[in-house]
C-alpha positions in Angstrom: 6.8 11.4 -40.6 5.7 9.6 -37.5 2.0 8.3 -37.0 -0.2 9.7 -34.3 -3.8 9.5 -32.1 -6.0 12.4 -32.1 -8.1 12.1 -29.0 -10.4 15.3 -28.1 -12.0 15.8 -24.5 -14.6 17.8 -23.9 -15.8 19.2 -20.4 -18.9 20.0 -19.1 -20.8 20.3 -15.9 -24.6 19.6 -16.6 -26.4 17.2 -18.0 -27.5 17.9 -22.0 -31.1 17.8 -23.3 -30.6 13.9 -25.1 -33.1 12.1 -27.6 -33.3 8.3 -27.7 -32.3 6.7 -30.5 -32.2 3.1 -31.9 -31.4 0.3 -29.1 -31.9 3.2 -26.3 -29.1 5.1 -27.4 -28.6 8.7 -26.2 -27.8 11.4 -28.6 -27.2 15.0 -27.8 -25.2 17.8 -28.7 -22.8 20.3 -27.5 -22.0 23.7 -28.1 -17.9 23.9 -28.1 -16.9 27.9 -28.7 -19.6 27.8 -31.9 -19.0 24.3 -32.9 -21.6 21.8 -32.4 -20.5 17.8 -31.7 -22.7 15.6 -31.8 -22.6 12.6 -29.4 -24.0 9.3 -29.0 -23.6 7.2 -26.2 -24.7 3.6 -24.9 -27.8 3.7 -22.3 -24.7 2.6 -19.0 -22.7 5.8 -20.1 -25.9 8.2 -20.1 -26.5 7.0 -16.8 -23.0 8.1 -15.3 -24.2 11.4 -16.5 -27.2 11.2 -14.9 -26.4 9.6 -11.8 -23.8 12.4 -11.7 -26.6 15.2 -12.3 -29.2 13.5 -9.4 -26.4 12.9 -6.6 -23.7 15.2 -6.7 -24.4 19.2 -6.1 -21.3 20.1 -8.2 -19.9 17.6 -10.6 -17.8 17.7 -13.9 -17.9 15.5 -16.5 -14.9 14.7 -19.3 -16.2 13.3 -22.7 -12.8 12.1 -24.8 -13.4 10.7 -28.5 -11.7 10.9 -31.6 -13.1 13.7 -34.7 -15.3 11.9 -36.4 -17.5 13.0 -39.7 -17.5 16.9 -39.9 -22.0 18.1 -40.0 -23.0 21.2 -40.9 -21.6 23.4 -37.7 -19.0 20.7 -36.5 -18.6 17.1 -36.6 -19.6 13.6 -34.7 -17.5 12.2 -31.8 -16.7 9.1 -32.5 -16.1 5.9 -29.6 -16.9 8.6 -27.1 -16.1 7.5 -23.6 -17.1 9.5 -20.1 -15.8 10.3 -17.0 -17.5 11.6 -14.0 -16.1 13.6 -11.2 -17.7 15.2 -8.3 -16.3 18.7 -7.9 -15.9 19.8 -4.3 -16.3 23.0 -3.6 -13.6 25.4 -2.2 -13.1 25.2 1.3 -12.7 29.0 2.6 -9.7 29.9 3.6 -10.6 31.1 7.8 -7.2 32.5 8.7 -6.4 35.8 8.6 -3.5 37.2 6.6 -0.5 38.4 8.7 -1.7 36.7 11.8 1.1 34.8 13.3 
């Protein structure tokens, strides 16, 4: 048996309803396919997410952490870190197929 890291990341695109918790901590929660994680982060990584919410139109976020104690309908995320990517939209394709 070999030992291994699991890491889980978790995607979303807008900003969660947060409460502030000791040393101006932000908690909130996310529904994953009927699983709710819990996360906590330091007051500089809320405000990537929030930065991310005020200036960007479209923007996706990536929240990687590792499992942490199992609640009631899921389980804490644990030295949760975040990412923050504008998402630009789609450019439309103008030409016309078959025109050569």
């Amino acid at each position: 048996m070999i030992t291994g890291k699991l890491e889980l990341t978790i995607k979303i695109n807008e900003l969660p309803e947060a409460q502030t918790v000791e040393n101006n901590w932000q908690q909130f929660e996310i529904d994953c396919d009927g699983r709710i994680i819990t996360v906590t982060v330091k007051p500089k990584m809320w405000k990537k997410l929030t930065d991310a919410a005020n200036n960007y139109p479209q923007w996706v976020a990536a929240i990687s952490g590792k499992l942490g104690q199992q609640t009631e309908h899921g389980f804490v995320l644990i030295e949760p870190n975040i990412q923050v990517f504008e998402r630009k939209p789609k450019a439309e394709d103008t030409t016309t197929p078959g025109a050569a």
